[in-house]
C-alpha positions as a printed Julia matrix, in Angstrom:
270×3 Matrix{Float64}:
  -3.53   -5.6    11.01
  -1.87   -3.29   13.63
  -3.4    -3.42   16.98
  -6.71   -1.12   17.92
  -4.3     0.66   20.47
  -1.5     1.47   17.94
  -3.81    3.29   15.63
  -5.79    5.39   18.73
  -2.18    6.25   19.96
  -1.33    7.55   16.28
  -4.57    9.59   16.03
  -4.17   11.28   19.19
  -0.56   12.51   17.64
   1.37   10.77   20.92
   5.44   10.09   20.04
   4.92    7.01   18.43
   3.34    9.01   14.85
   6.32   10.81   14.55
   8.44    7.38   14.76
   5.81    6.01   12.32
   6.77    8.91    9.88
  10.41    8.61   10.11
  10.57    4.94    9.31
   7.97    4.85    6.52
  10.19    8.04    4.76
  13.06    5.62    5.65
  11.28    2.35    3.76
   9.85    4.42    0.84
  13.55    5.99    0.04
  15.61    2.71    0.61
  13.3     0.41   -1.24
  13.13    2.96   -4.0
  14.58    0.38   -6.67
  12.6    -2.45   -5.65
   8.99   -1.31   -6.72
   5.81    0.19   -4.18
   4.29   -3.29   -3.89
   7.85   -4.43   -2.07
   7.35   -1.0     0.65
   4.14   -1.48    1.32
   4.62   -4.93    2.47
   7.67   -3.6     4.5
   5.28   -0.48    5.67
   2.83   -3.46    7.14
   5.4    -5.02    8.73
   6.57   -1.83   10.55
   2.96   -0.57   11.43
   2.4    -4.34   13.06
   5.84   -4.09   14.37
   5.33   -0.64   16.39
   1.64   -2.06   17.89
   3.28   -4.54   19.73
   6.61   -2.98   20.26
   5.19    0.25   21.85
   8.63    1.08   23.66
  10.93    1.97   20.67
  13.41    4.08   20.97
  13.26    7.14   18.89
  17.04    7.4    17.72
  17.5     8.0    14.04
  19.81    5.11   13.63
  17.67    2.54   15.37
  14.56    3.88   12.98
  16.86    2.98   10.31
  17.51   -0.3    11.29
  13.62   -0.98   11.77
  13.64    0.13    8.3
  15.88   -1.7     6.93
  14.84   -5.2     8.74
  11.33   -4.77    7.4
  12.24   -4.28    3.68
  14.85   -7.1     4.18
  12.01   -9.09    5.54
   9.47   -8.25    2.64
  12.52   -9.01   -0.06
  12.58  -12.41    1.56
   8.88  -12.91    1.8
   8.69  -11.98   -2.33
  11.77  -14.14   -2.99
  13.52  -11.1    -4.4
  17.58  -11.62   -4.63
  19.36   -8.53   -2.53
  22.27   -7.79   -0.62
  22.41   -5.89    2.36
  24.52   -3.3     0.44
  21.15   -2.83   -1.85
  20.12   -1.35    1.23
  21.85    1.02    2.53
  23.8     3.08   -0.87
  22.21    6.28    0.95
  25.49    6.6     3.24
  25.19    7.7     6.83
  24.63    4.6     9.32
  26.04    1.55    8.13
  24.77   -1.95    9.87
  26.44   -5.64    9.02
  23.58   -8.54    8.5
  24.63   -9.68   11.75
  22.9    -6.7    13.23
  20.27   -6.61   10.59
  19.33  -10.31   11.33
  19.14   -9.78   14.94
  16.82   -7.04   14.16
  14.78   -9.48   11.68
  14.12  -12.0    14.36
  12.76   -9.3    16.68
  10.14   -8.39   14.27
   9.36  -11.83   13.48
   8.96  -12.88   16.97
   6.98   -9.73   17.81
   4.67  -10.89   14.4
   4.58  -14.48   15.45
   6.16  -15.34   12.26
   2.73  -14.45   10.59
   4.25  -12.83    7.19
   2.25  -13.42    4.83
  -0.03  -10.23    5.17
  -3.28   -9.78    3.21
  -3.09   -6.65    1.69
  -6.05   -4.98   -0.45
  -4.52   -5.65   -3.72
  -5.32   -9.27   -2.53
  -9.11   -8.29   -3.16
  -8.75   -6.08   -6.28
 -10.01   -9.12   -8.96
 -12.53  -10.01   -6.64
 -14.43   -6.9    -6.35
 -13.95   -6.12   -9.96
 -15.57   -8.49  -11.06
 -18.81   -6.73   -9.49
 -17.94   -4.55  -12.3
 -19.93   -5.85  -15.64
 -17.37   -4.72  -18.22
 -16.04   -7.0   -20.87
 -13.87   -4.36  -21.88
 -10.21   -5.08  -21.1
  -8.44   -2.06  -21.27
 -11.59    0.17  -18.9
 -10.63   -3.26  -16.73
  -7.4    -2.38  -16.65
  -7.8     1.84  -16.58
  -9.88    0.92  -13.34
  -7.2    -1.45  -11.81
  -4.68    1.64  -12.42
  -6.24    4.03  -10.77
  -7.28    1.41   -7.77
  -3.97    0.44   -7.11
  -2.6     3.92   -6.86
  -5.12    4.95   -4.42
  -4.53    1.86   -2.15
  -0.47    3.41   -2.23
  -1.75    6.45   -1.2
  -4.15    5.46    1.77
  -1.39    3.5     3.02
   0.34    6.7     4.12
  -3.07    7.96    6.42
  -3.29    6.68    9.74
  -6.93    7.34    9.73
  -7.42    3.93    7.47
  -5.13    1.63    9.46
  -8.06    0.6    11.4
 -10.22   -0.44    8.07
  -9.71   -4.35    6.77
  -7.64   -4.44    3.97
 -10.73   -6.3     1.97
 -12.47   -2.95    2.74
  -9.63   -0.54    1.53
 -10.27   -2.23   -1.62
 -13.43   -2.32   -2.57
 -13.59    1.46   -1.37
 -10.56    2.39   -3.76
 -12.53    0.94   -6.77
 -15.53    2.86   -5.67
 -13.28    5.59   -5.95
 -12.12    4.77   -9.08
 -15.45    4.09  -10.85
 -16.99    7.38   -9.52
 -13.9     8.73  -11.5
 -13.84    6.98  -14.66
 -17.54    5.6   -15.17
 -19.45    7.7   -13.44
 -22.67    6.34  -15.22
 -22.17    2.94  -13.51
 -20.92    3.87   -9.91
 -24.43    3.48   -8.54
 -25.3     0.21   -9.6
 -21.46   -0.97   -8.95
 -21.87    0.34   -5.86
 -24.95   -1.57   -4.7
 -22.86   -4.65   -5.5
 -20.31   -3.94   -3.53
 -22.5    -3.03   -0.67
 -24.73   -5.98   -1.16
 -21.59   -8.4    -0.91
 -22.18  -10.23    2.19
 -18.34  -10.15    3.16
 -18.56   -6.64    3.17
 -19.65   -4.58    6.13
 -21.54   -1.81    4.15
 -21.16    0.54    6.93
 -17.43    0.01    7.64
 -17.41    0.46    3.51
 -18.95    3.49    3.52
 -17.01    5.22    5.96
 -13.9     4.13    4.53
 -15.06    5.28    0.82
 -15.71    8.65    2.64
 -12.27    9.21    4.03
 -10.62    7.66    0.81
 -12.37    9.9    -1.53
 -10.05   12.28   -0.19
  -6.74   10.49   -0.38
  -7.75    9.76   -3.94
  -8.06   13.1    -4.9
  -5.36   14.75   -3.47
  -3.12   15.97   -6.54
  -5.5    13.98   -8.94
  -7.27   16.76  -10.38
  -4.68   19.48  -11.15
  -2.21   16.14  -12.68
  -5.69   15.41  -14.95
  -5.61   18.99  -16.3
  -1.93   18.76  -16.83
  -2.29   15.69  -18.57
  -5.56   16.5   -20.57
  -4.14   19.57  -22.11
  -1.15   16.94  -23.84
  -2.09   14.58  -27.07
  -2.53   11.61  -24.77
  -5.44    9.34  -24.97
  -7.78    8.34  -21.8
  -5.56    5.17  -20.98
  -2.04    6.74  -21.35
  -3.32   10.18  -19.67
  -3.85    7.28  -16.56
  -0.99    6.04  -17.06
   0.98    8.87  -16.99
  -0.27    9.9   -13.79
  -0.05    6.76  -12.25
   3.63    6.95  -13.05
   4.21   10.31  -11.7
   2.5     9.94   -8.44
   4.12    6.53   -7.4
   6.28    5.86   -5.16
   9.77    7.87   -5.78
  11.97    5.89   -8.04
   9.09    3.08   -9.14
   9.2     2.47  -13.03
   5.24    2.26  -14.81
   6.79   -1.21  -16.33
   7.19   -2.65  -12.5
   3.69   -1.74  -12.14
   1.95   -3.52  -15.04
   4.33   -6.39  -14.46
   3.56   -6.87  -11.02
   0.04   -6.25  -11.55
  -0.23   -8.86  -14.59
   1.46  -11.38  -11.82
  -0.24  -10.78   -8.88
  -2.05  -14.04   -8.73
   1.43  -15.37   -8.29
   2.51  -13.22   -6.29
  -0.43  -13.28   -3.91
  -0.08  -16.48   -2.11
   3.08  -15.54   -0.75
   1.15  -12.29    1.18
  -2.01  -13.56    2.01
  -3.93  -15.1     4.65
  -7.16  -14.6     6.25
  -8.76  -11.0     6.27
């Protein structure tokens, strides 16, 4: 997690949240083709990055670079096959991997080589299965919906400071309340009667995600609900439109159907 300094300097607006939203734009556009699980790994690295790095240099070419070193970076840690070209088909500054590696090490050595970053989609199966539904495709509508909102919060600085164990069970709080509102109160209990859970750090954090979740949810619904669509493809649809730019809904359930794989390259302790 980024340092308790970082995220009081980007709440009280100082230069670095401006640096913060230059390279995440950066990250989001150049790992367009490479799926939102891939940027939000590289959006960790940055945030952990910047906390320890406080002196950066706000030129648009060296926020690039940062950019570009921490997808490179999360490509590596998910053992995805790239070139540097991949990377940088935008135009405008052009770096060599010389340059990009020296970049690399920086971050690493500012990280102490700790990559593998829990993230809250590390948590997702284990809070869901506070949920007591043997259905598998309400298991699955629920996942969805959880897993968009966890993109989305990624992008408020007001939930840095929240673990990411607790960014997850408050997105599928979220998500119940949406979907199965008849069962949010007891799945809520639960959650808050987990003993790994802080209930008040929960509930705070299922306060301020509430909104991230439904920013743009409700008029997409209406959209959506007016079409032919069933319940699970009227999800789906809008989890495809409101990902990442350039993600395709088949990376999602693919990812998501391998996570357990994919997991013990990204996590460690909470």
């Amino acid at each position: 997690m980024p340092s308790k300094t970082y995220i009081q300097s980007l709440n009280s607006g100082d230069f670095r949240l401006s640096i913060r939203c230059e390279i995440v734009s950066w990250i989001v556009y150049l790992s367009r083709n490479f799926g939102p699980y891939l940027s939000y790994l590289a959006i960790n690295y940055m945030d952990r990055f910047l906390s320890v790095h406080s002196k950066l240099d706000n030129k648009p070419w060296i926020l690039k670079l940062v950019a570009i070193a921490c997808i490179s970076i999360a490509l590596k840690m998910r053992k995805t096959e790239f070139s540097v070209s991949d990377l940088m088909q935008d135009g405008g500054f052009i770096f060599d991997s010389v340059t990009i590696g020296r970049i690399e090490m920086l971050i690493l050595g500012a990280l102490d080589w700790r990559m593998r970053s829990a993230n809250p989609f590390c948590f997702v199966n284990y809070f869901i299965s506070f949920f007591k539904f043997n259905d598998k495709p309400s298991i699955q509508a629920l996942k969805n919906r959880a897993t968009e909102i966890i993109f989305k919060a990624q992008h408020d600085i007001k939930l840095l400071e929240f673990k990411p164990s607790v960014i997850s069970a408050s997105a599928l709080l979220c998500s119940v309340s949406e979907l199965f509102p008849i069962q949010f109160p007891s799945f809520r209990n639960a959650i808050c009667s987990c003993s790994y859970v802080n209930k008040e750090d929960l509930l705070q954090c299922y306060d301020l995600i509430q909104d991230v979740a439904m920013d743009g949810y409700d008029s997409a619904m209406a959209v959506a609900a007016s079409s032919s669509c069933t319940p699970a493809n009227v999800l789906d649809l809008h989890c495809f439109s409101s990902s990442i730019s350039g993600s395709q809904s088949n990376q999602m359930a693919e990812t998501e159907n391998n996570a357990g794989q994919n997991q013990k390259h990204m996590e460690s302790k909470d």
